[in-house]
C-alpha positions as CSV (number, residue, x, y, z in Angstrom):
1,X,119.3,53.2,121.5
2,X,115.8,51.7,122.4
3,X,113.6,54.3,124.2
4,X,110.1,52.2,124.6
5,X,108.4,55.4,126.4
6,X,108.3,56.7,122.5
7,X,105.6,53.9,121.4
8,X,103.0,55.8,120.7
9,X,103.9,58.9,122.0
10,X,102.7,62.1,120.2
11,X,105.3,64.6,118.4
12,X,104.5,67.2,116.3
13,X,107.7,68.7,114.4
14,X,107.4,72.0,112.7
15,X,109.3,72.6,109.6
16,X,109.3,68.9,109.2
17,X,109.7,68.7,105.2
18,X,113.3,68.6,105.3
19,X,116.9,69.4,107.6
20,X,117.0,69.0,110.7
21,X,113.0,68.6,111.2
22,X,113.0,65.4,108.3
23,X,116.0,63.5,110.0
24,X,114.2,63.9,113.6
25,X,110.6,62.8,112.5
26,X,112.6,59.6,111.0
27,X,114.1,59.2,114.2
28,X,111.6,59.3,115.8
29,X,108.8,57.1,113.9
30,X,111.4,54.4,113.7
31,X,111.2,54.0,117.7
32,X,107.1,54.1,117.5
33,X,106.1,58.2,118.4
34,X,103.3,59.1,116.3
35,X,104.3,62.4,114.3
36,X,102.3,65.6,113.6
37,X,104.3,67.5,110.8
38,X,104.1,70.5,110.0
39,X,105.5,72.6,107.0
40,X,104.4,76.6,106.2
41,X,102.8,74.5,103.1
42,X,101.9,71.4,102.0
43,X,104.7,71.3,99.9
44,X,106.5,67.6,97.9
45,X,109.1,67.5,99.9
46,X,106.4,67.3,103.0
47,X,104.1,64.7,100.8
48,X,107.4,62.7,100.5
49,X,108.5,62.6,104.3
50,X,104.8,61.0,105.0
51,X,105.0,59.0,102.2
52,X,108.0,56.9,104.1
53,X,106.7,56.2,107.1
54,X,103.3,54.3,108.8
55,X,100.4,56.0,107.1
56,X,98.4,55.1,110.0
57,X,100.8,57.0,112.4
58,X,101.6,60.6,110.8
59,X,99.8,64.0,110.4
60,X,100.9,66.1,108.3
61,X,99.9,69.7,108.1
62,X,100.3,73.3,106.5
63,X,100.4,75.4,109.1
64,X,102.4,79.2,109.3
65,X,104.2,79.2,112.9
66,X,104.1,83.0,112.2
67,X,100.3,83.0,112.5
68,X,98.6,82.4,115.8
69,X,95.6,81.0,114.4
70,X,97.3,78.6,112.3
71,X,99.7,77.3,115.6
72,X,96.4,76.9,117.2
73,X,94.8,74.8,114.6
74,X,97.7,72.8,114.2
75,X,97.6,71.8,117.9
76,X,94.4,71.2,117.7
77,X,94.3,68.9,114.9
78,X,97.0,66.6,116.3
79,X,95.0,66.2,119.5
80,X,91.8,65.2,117.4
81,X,93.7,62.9,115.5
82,X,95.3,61.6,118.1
83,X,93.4,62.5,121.3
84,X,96.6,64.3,123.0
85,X,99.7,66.4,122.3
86,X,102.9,65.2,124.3
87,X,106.0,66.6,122.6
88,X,106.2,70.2,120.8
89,X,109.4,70.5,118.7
90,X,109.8,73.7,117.3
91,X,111.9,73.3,114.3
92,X,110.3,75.9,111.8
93,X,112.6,78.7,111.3
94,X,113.6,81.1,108.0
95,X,117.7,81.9,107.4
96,X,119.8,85.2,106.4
97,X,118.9,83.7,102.8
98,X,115.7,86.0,102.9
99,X,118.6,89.1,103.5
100,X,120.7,88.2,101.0
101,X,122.3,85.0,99.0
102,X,125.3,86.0,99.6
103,X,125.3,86.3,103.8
104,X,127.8,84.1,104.5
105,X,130.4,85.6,102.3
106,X,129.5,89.0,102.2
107,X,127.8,90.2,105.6
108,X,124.8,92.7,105.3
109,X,125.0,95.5,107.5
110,X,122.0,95.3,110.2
111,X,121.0,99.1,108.4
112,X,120.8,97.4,105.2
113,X,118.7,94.8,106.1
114,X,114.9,95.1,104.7
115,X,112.4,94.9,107.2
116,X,110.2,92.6,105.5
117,X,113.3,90.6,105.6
118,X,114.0,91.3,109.3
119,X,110.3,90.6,110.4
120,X,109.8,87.1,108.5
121,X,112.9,85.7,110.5
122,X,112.0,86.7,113.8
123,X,108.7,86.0,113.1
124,X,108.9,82.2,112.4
125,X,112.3,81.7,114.8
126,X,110.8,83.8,117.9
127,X,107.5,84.7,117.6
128,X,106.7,80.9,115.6
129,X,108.2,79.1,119.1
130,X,105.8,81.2,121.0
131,X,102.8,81.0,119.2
132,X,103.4,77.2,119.0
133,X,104.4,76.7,122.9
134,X,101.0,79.0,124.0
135,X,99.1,76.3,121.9
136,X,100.2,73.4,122.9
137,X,101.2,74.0,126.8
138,X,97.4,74.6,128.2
139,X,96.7,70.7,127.4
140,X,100.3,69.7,128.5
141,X,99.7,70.9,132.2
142,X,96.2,69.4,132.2
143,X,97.6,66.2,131.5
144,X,100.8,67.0,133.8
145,X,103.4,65.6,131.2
146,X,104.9,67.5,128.4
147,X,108.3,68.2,126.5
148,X,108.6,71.7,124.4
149,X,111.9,71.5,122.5
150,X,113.3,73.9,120.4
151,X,116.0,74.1,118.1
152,X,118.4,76.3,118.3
153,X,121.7,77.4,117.1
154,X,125.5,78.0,118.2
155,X,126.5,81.1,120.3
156,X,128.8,82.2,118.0
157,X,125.8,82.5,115.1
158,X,123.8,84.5,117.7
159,X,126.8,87.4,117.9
160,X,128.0,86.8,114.2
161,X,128.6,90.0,112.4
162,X,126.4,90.0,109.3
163,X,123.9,87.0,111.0
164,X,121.0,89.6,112.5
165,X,118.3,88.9,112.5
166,X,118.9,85.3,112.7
167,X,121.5,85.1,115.5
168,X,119.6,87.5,117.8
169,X,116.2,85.5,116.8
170,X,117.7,82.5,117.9
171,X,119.2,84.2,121.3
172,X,115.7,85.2,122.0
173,X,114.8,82.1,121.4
174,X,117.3,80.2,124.3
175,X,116.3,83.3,126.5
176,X,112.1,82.7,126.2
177,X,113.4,79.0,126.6
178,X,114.9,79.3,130.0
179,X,112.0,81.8,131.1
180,X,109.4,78.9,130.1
181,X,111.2,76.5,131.9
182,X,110.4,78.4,135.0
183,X,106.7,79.3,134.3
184,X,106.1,75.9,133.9
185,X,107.9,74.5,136.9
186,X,106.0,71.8,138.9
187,X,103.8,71.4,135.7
188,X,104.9,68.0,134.6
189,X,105.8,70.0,131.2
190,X,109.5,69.9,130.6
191,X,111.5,72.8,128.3
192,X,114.9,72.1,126.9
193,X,117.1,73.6,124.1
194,X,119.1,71.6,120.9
195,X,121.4,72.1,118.6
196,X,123.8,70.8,115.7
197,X,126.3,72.1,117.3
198,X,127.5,74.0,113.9
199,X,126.5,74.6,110.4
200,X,124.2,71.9,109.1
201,X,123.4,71.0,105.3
202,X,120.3,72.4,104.9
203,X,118.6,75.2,102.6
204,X,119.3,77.6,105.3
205,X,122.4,77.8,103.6
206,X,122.9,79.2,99.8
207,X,123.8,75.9,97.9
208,X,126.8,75.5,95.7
209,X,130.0,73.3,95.7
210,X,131.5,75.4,98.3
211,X,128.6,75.1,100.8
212,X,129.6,75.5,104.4
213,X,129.5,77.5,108.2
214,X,131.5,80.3,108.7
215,X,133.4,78.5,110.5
216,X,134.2,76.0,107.4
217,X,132.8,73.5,108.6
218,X,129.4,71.6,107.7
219,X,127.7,69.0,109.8
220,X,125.3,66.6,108.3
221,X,121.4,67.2,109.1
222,X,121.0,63.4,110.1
223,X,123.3,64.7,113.3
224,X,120.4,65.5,115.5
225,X,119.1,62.2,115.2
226,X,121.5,61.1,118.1
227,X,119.7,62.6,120.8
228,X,116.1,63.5,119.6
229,X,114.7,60.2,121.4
230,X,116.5,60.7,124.6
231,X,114.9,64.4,125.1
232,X,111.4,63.5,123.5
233,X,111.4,59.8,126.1
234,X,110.8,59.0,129.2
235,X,114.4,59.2,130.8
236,X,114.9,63.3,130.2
237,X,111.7,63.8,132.2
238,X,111.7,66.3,134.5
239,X,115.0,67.5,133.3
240,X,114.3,71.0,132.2
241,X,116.0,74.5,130.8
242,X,118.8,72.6,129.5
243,X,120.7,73.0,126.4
244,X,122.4,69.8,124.4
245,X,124.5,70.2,121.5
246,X,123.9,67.1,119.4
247,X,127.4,67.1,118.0
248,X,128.8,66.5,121.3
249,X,126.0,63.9,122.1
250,X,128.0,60.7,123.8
251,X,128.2,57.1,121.7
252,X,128.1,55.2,125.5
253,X,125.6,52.1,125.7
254,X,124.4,54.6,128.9
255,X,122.0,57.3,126.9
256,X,121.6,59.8,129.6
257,X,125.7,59.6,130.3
258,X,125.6,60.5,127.1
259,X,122.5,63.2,127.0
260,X,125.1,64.9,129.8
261,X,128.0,65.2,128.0
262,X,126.3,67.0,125.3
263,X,124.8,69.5,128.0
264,X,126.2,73.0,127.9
265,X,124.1,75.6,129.2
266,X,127.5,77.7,129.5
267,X,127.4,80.6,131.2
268,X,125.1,82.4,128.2
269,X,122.1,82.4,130.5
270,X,123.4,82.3,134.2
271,X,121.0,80.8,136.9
272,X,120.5,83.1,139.3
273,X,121.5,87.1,140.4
């Protein structure tokens, strides 16, 4: 689909190296955004993902999302580079790899978890978002327009016996999401949630020949390529504190027919009472 609005228009994609964040800065710099990427260092695998597209139309950076300062400088880079911020993708996030290799076979008891293990997750999936959103939002409602979009993960993950901290991480994640939404009501500064919709092939997962979900299945990481435009262009503004699961993304000529048929805020985070 052609989405003009994204000419030009500034993205910055954490965890951009590779997964889901390298598949949604290709995306995206096909249609003409210009792309701030971010990985926690400035690792090959990020030097390669420039490497492929318009020199003259990518940032790439080493930036923590677990440290304030670094979210901070990170914004602020991509507005001195390219004089504004529009679109915040928070993609950055660390697995149940970090509890044990073996997570997805063999689940690890919340008690057995190490702490150091438990505090790098939530600190790059929760606290990453947050320190990321604070950033970039202040320059967002000056200008009245922004998107914040982070990427989340199935509800069945979040509750998954042997998947804390990740699954709760992530639940905290759609909960700050809808909360954010509100607070910036009015703004011109838009919140929304996506997903795969499953398992994707990425390093979140241990590698091997029998690499998939829990719930045998694996979805490609070039999946959330199908609606990353729509949510970062013109036509989802104003829509806000919604959730879209790329796998159920429509393959209509009519992109926001389709953008609604992926939409399932459920009834995980009711609207009112």
């Amino acid at each position: 689909m052609s989405h003009p609005s994204l000419a030009g228009r500034v993205v910055l994609i954490t965890g951009a190296s590779r997964g889901l964040g390298r598949e949604m800065a290709l995306e995206l710099a096909a249609a003409g955004a210009c792309l701030v990427l971010t990985g926690s260092r400035m690792s090959d695998d990020l030097r390669a993902v420039v490497a492929s597209l318009d020199r003259g139309r990518v940032l790439a950076l080493a930036a923590d999302v677990a440290d304030p300062d670094a979210a901070a400088r990170a914004v602020a880079q991509a507005e001195a580079r390219f004089g504004r911020l529009d679109v915040l993708v928070n993609n950055a996030g660390r697995g149940m790899r970090l509890v044990s290799e073996t997570f997805n076979t063999v689940p690890t008891r919340f008690w057995e978890t190490e702490p150091a293990a438990w505090n790098a997750i939530v600190a790059a999936n929760l606290n990453g978002a947050f320190h990321m959103a604070r950033a970039a939002a202040p320059g967002m409602i000056e200008r009245k327009f922004g998107k914040i979009l982070n990427i989340s993960t199935s509800v069945p993950t979040m509750i998954r016996r042997g998947y804390a901290p990740y699954g709760p991480s992530k639940a905290g994640l759609e909960a700050a999401s809808r909360v954010w939404a509100q607070d910036l009501a009015g703004t011109g500064v838009d919140v929304n949630i996506y997903l795969p919709g499953g398992a994707a092939d990425t390093d979140l997962l241990p590698p091997g020949p029998g690499k998939k979900g829990a719930d045998g299945n694996l979805l490609p990481a070039d999946i959330m390529r199908r609606g990353i435009s729509w949510l970062c262009s013109d036509l989802s503004n104003g829509i806000t504190g919604g959730r879209f699961i790329a796998r159920a993304w429509g393959s209509g000529e009519d992109e926001t027919a389709n953008a609604t048929a992926a939409r399932d805020d459920g009834a995980l985070w009711p609207t009112g009472g």
